[in-house]
C-alpha positions in Angstrom: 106.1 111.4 87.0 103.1 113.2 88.1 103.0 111.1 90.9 107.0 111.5 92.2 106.2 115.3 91.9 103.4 115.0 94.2 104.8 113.6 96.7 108.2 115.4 96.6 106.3 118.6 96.7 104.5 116.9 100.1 107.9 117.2 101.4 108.4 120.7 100.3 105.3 121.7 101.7 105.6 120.2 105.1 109.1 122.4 106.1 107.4 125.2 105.4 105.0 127.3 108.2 101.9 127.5 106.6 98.8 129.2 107.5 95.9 127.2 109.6 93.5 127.2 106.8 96.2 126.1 104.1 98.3 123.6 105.9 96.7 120.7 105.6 96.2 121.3 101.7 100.0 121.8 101.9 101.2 119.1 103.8 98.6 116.4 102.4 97.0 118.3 99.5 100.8 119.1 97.0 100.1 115.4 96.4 96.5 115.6 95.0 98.1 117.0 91.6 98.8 112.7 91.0 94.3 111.7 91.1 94.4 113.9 87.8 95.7 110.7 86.8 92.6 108.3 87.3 94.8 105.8 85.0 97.2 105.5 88.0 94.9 105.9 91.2 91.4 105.4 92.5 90.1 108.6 93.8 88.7 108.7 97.2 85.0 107.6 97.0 82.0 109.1 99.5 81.4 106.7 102.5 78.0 104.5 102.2 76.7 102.9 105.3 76.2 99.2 104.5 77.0 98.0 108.0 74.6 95.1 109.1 75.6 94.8 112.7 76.0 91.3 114.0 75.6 90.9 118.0 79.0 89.0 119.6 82.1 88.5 119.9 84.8 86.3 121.4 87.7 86.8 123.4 91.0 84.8 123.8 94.3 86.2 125.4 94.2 90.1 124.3 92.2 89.5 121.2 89.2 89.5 120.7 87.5 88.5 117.3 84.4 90.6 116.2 81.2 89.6 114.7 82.7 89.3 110.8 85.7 87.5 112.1 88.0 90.3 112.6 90.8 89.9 115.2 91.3 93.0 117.3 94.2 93.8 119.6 93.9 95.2 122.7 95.9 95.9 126.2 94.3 96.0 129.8 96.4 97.9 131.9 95.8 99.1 135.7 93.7 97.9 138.1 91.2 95.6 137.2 88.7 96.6 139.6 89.2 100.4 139.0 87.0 102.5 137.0 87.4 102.3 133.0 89.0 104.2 130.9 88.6 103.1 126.6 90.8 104.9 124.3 90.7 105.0 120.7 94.0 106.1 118.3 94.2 108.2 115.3 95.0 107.7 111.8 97.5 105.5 110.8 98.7 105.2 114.3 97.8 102.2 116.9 97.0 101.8 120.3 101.0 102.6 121.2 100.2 106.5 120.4 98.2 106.3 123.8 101.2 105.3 126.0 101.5 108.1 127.9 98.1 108.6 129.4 97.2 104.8 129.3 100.6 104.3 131.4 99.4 107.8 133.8 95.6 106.9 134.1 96.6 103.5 135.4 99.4 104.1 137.9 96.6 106.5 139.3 94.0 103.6 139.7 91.9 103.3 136.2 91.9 100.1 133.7 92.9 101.7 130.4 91.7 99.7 127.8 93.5 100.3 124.1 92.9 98.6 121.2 94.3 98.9 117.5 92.1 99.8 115.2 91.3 96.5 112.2 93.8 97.2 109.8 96.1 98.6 112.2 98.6 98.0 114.4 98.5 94.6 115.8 95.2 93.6 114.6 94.0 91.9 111.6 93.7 93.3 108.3 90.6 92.4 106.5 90.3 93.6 103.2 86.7 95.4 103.3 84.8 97.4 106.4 87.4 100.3 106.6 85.1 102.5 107.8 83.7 104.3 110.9 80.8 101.9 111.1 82.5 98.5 111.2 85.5 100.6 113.3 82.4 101.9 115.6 80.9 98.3 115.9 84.5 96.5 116.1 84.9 98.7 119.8 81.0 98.5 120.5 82.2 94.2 120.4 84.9 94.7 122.5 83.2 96.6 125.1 80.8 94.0 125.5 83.5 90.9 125.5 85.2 92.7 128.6 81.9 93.8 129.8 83.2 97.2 130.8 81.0 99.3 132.2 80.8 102.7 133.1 83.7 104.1 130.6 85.4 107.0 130.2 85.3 106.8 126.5 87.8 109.0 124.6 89.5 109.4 121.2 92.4 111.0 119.2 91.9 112.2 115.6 90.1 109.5 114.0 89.3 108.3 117.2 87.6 110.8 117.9 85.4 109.9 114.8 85.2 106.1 116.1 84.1 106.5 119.2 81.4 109.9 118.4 80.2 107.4 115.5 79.7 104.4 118.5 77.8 107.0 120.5 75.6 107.4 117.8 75.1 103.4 116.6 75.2 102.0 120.3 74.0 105.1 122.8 75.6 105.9 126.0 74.6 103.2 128.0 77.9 101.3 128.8 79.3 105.3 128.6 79.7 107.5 131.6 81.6 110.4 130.2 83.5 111.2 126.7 86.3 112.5 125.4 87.1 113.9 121.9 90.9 115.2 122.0 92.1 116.6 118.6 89.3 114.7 116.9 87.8 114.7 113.2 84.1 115.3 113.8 82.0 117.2 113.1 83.3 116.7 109.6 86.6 117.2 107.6 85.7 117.5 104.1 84.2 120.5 102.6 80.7 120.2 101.2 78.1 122.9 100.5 76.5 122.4 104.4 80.6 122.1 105.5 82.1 125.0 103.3 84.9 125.6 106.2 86.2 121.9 105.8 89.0 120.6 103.4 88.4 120.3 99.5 87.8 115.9 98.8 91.5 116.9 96.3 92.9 117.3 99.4 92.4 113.8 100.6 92.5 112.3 96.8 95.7 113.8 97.0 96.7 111.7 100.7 95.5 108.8 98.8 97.9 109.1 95.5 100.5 110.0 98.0 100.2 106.9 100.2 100.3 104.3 96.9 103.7 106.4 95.8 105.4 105.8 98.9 103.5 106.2 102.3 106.5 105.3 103.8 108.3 108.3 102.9 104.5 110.1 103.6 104.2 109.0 106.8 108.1 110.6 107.5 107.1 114.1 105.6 103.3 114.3 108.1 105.9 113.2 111.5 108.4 115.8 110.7 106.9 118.5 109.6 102.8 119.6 110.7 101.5 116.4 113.0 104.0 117.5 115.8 104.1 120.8 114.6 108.2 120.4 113.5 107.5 122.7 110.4 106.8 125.6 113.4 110.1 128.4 113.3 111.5 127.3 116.5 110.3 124.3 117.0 112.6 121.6 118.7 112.3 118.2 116.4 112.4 114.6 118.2 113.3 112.2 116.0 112.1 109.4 118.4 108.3 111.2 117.9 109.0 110.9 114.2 110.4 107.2 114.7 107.3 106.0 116.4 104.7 107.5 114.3 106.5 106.0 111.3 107.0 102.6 113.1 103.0 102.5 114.2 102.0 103.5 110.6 103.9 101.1 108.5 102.7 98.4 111.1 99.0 99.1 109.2 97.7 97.2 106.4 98.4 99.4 103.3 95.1 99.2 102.0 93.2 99.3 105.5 95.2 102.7 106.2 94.5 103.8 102.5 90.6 103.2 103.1 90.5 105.0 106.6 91.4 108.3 104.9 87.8 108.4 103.4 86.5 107.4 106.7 88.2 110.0 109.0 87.7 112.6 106.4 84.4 112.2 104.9 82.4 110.8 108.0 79.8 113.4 108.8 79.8 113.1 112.6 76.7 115.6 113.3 73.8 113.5 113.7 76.1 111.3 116.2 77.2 114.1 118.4 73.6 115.2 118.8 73.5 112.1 120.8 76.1 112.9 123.0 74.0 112.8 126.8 76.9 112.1 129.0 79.8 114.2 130.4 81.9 115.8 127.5 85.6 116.8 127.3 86.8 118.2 124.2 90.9 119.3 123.5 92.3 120.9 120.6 95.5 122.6 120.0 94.6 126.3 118.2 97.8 125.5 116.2 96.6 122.1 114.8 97.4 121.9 111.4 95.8 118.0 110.6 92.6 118.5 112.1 92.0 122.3 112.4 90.3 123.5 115.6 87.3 125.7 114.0 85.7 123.2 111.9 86.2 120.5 114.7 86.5 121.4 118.1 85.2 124.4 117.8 82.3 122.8 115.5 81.6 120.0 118.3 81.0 122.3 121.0 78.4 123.7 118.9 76.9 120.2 118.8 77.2 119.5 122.0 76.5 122.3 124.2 77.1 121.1 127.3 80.7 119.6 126.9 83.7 121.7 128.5 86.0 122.7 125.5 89.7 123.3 126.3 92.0 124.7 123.9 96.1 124.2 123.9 97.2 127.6 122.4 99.6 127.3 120.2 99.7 123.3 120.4 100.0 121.0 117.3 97.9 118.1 116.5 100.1 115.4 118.2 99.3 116.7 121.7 99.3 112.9 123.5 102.9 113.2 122.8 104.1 117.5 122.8 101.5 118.1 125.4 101.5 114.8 127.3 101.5 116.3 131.1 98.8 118.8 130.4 96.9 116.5 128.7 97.6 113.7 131.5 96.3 115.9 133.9 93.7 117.1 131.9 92.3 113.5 131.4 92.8 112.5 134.9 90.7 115.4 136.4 88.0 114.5 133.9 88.0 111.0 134.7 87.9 111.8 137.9 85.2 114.1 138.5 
């Protein structure tokens, strides 16, 4: 019962404009009332970094399998002889999210590499490592089975988190220049050296939500703050809401369960003191997901040097609501 309630007050929440610092709570959070019941769900636990990275990989068709025997799907599209371009997807999406600056960087002479994340999309779902380490190791593996060299190495939302986190386990040398477009890092969850992130109920609360019916969660986040939907004005597409329903349920339940601890309780800092390369950082100023002060704004911080463009008034979802701003935005980058 507590449970239903939580989740039917997600749905509540999400219609409704909210303010920037309340939002997510809103649209995740209403569901955090069910982990009062530790009877009926695990709470999210802190992260611990066990990862014992093993060197190599194989590589057969568009998968590769990593180190621990993890399959990972990836597509090579463009040129194979123009410069990379690595892009890493967001929570509980897949490499399909990408499509529209995957499809523009290669008709304009880049290979886009995309890859769904293990335990997502297309890719195997193992039943441990869903976390930014093993996620961080999975793409340092497949960057070194297609040898790329010289990336453009960019990520949405969580991965953002993936590929700040590979920066800091694997260094910059395969990376030229790096992208971090509506990311997670710094860090999401509020902690006494964090006290503008997120409360941990907050994500307890995603969790319960997700084993009552993440089907019917992944609809509420679509339609309502993600593409900023809940907004007064705002025009809905139901085929944006489709696809990020489609690409979630595609995920391993319990991989996609698991990556909420890792997107929201990584603590990115350390890694983006190691950024040393060319930095782009995007952010809508109307992100309700990932909100732009205690991430972009945060990451600039961090790294000093990186150019920091803000979308005003833009949602979270900007591959898709601000896909020829951010095209062009990427392009530019990649190109200078």
């Amino acid at each position: 019962m507590i449970e239903a309630q939580a989740v039917s007050a997600t749905s509540a929440a999400v219609s409704t404009g909210l303010s920037r610092r309340t939002v997510l709570s809103a649209a995740f959070g209403a569901a955090a009332t069910a982990a009062a019941a530790p009877a009926v769900i695990r709470p999210a636990q802190a992260e611990t970094n066990n990862t014992t990275q093993t060197p190599g990989a194989t590589t057969m068709g568009s998968r590769i399998t990593t180190r621990d025997g993890v399959e990972i799907y990836y597509k090579d599209w463009g040129s194979k002889d123009g410069p990379v371009v690595v892009l890493s997807h967001g929570w509980p999406l897949s490499s399909d999210s990408w499509e529209a600056q995957a499809f523009h960087l290669a008709n304009n002479g880049f290979r886009v590499i995309t890859h769904d994340r293990r335990g997502h999309g297309r890719s195997s779902q193992p039943w441990d490592g869903n976390d930014m380490d093993h996620y961080a190791d999975d793409l340092a593996d497949l960057i070194n089975a297609l040898d790329l060299k010289d990336i453009f190495l960019a990520g949405f939302s969580t991965g953002g988190g993936e590929i700040t986190r590979y920066i800091g386990r694997h260094g910059t040398g395969r990376v030229a220049r790096a992208g971090l477009i509506s990311a997670v890092p710094p860090l999401m969850v509020k902690t006494d050296k964090n006290p503008g992130g997120l409360p941990k109920d907050v994500f307890d609360g995603l969790q319960a939500a997700s084993l009552k019916d993440r089907s019917k969660l992944y609809r509420d986040i679509a339609s309502g703050p993600f593409f900023g939907f809940n907004r007064p004005g705002a025009t809905t597409s139901q085929g944006m809401i489709d696809s990020f329903w489609l690409q979630g349920m595609m995920g391993g339940h319990k991989n996609t369960y698991d990556s909420i601890v890792a997107f929201s309780q990584t603590d990115f800092t350390e890694d983006l003191k190691r950024f040393d390369v060319p930095t782009l950082i995007i952010h809508g100023d109307d992100d309700q997901i990932v909100p732009i002060d205690a991430a972009a704004r945060a990451s600039k911080q961090l790294v000093p040097s990186a150019i920091l463009k803000v979308y005003p008034g833009a949602p979270h979802g900007i591959t898709d609501t601000h896909k020829d701003q951010l095209n062009a935005d990427l392009l530019e980058f990649a190109r200078s």
